[in-house]
N, C-alpha and C positions, 0 to 999 in steps of 0.2 A: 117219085124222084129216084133215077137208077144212079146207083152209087159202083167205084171200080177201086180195088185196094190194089198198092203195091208198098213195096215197104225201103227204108231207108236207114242209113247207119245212121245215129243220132245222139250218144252220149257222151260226155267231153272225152271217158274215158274208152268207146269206140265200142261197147259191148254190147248194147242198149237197142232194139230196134224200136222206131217208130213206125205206124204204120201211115201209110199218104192214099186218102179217101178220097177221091173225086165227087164229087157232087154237081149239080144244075146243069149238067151236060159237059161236062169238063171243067166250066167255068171255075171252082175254085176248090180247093183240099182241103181237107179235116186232116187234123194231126192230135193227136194226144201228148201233151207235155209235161209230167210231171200230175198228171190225173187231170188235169185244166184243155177244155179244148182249144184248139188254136183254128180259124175258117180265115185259109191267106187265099191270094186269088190264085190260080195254078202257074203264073208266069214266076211265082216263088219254089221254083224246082227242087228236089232232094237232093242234097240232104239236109232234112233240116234237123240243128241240133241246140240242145239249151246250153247257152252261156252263163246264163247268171241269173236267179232270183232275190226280190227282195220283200220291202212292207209293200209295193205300190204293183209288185208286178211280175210275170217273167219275162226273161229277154231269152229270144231265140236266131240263132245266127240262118241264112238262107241264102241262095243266089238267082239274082234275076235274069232268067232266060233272054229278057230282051237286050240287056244289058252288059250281064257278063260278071255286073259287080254283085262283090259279098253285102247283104245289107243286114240287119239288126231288126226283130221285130216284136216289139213289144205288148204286152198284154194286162191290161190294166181290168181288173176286175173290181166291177160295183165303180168307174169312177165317177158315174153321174149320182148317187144315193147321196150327198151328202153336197151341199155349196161346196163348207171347204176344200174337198175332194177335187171337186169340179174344178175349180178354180186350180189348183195346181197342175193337175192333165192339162187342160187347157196354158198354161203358162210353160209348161217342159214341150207341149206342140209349138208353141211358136219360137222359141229357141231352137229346138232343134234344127227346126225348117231353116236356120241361117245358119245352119253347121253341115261341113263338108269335110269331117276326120277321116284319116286310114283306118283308126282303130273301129 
């Protein structure tokens, strides 16, 4: 698997590089966030930068080249180990999916 680095501004405070890995032939980027990896697919262009973490997750802001728009992307680690867990990723998924915010 040949992999191609370039890098991008990414910290809320602008200082921060991340770096943007290409993988599967372009098809998708590795980023490093926060020590946590992130594999978005590559139409999630640079820059990507963290907005927010919490107990369930980091959120990272990004822009979809096909699109145009800023999108949110989130990373839920270990959410299938546990029902409870499950069950809540699964219920903030289908909420989401009928939300169309600015923020």
């Amino acid at each position: 698997m040949a992999t191609k680095e370039s890098s991008s501004s990414a910290s809320a405070a602008g200082d921060t590089k991340i770096k943007r890995i290409l993988t599967h032939g372009g098809k998708y980027a590795h980023y490093n966030v926060y020590g946590n990896l992130f594999e978005v697919s590559s139409k999630y262009v640079p820059p990507i930068r963290p907005i927010g973490r919490g107990a369930y997750g980091i959120v990272c802001a990004a822009v979809n080249s096909d699109t145009h728009e800023q999108v949110a992307i989130k990373k839920i680690g270990n959410a299938f180990d546990n029902i409870i867990d499950a069950k809540r990723t699964l219920r903030e998924i289908k909420l989401l999916r009928h939300m169309d915010h600015p923020n």
